[in-house]
C-alpha positions as CSV (number, residue, x, y, z in Angstrom):
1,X,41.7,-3.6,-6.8
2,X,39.0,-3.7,-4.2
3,X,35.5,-5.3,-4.6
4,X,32.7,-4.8,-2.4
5,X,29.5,-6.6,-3.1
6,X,26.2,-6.6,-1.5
7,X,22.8,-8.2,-2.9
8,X,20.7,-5.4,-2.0
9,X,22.6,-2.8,-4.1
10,X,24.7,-3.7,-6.4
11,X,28.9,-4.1,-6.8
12,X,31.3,-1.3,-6.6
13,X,34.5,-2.1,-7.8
14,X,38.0,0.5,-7.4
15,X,41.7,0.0,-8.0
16,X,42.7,2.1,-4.2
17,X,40.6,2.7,-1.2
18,X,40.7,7.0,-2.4
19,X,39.8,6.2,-5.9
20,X,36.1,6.1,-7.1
21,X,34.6,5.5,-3.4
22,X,30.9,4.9,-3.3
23,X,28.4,4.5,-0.9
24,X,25.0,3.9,-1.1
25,X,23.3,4.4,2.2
26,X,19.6,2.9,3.6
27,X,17.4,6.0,2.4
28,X,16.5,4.8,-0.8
29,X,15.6,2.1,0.8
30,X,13.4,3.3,3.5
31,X,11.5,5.2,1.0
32,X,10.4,3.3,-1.2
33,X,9.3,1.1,1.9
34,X,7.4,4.4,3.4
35,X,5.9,4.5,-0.4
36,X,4.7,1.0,-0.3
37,X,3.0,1.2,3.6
38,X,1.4,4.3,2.4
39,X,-0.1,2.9,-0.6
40,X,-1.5,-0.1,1.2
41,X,-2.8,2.2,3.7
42,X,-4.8,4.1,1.1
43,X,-6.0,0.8,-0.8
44,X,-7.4,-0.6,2.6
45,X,-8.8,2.4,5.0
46,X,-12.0,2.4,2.0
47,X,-12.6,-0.9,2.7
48,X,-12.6,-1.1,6.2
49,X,-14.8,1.7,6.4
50,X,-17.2,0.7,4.1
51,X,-17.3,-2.8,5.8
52,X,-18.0,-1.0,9.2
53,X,-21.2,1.2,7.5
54,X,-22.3,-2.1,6.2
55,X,-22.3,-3.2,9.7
56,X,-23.9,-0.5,11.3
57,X,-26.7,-0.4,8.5
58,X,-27.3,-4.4,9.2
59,X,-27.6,-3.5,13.4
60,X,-29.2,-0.2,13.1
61,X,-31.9,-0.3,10.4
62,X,-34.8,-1.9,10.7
63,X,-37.0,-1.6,7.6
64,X,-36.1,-4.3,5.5
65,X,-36.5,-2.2,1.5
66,X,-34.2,1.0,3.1
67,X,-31.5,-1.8,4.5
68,X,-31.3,-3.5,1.4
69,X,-31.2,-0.2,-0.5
70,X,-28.2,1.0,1.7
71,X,-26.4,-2.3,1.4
72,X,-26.5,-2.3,-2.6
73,X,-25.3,1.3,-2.9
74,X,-22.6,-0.1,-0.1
75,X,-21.3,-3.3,-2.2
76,X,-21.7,-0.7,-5.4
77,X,-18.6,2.0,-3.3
78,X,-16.7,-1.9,-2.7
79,X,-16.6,-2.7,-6.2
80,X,-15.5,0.5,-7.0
81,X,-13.0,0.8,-4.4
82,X,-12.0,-3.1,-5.6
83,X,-11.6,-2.0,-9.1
84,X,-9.5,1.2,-8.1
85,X,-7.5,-1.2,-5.7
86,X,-6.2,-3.3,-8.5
87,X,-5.2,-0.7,-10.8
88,X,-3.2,0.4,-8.2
């Protein structure tokens, strides 16, 4: 009887080396890791883009009612985008 353990995956257990063979390679894996990269990727591109508007709306306008305007409709998309973030 043979036993081949590994933490990752499990144990496979077979009385001869033709009998019951099973292997489990690295693709699962991978993409379930690709999965996770892509959903961090789509909780934090919003927020960096709406932190760089915010920036370009404190350097670029100058009346002081239409900036703060702009920057409370901005931090109203952040919450959103916070809120959809942790229901993620």
């Amino acid at each position: 009887m043979r036993d081949k353990s590994d933490a990752e995956l499990g144990t496979v257990v077979s009385r001869s080396p033709g009998e019951g063979t099973f292997t489990v390679g690295a693709l699962p894996v991978l993409l379930q890791r690709k999965k996770d990269i892509l959903d961090w990727m789509r909780i934090l591109a919003p927020q960096e883009q709406l932190a760089d508007a915010q920036e370009v709306v404190a350097e670029k306008v100058s009346d002081p009612e239409v900036r703060e305007q702009l920057n409370a409709l901005l931090e109203s998309f952040a919450d959103k985008q916070r809120t959809l973030a942790e229901e993620s």
